[in-house]
C-alpha positions as CSV (number, residue, x, y, z in Angstrom):
1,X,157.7,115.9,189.5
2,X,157.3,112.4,191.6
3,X,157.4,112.5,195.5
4,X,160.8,111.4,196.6
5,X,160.4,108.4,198.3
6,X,161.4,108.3,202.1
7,X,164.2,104.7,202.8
8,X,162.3,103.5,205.4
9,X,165.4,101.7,206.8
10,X,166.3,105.1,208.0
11,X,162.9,106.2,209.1
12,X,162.9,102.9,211.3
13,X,166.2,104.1,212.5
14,X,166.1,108.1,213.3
15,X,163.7,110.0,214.2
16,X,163.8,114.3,214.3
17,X,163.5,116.1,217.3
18,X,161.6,119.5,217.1
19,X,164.4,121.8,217.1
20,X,165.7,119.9,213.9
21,X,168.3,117.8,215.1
22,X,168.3,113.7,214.4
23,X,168.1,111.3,217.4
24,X,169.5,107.4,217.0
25,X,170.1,104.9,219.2
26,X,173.7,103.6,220.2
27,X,175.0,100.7,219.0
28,X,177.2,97.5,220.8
29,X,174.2,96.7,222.7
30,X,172.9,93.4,221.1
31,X,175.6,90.7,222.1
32,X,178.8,89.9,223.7
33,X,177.4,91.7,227.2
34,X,178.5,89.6,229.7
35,X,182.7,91.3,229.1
36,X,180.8,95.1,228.7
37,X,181.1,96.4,232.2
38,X,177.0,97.9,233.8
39,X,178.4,101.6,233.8
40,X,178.9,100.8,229.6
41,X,175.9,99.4,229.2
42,X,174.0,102.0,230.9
43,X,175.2,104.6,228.9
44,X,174.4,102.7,225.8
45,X,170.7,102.8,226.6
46,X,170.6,106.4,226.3
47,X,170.1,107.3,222.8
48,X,172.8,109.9,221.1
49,X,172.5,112.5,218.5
50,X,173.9,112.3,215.0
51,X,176.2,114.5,214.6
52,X,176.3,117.5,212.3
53,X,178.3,116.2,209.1
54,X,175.7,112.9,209.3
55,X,172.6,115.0,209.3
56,X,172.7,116.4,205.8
57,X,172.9,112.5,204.7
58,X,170.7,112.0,206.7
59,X,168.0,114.7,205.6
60,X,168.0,112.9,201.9
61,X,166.6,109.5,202.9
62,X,164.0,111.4,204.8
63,X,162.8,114.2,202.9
64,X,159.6,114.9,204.1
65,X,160.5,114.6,208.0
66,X,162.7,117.9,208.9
C-alpha cells in the first residue's frame, strides 16, 4: 500500500497540539477593520481550537500528524 498523501493546504492551516487536539487561527481578521471594534480584534488574534466534530475531518488530510 502507497503512503497517503498529507493536503498540505491543511497542514499550512492546523497544526496538533501534544495532547491531540487541533489548533487554527480565527478568521475576519484580514479586511474591513476599521468598523471591527479593538476588544474584537484582540480576540481574534488569539488562535481557537477546532472543535470535536471537525477534528476527525480533520485527521484525514493529515494522517501522519496526530
Amino acid at each position: 500500500m502507497p503512503k497517503i498523501k498529507t493536503k498540505r493546504s491543511a497542514a499550512k492551516r492546523f497544526s496538533v497540539t501534544a495532547k491531540g487536539k487541533v489548533k487554527m487561527k480565527k478568521a475576519f481578521l484580514r479586511h474591513c477593520l476599521t468598523c471591527k471594534d479593538s476588544k474584537r480584534k484582540r480576540n481574534l488574534r488569539k488562535g481557537g481550537i477546532v472543535a470535536d466534530v471537525d477534528t476527525k475531518r480533520i485527521q484525514r488530510f493529515m494522517p501522519y500528524a496526530f
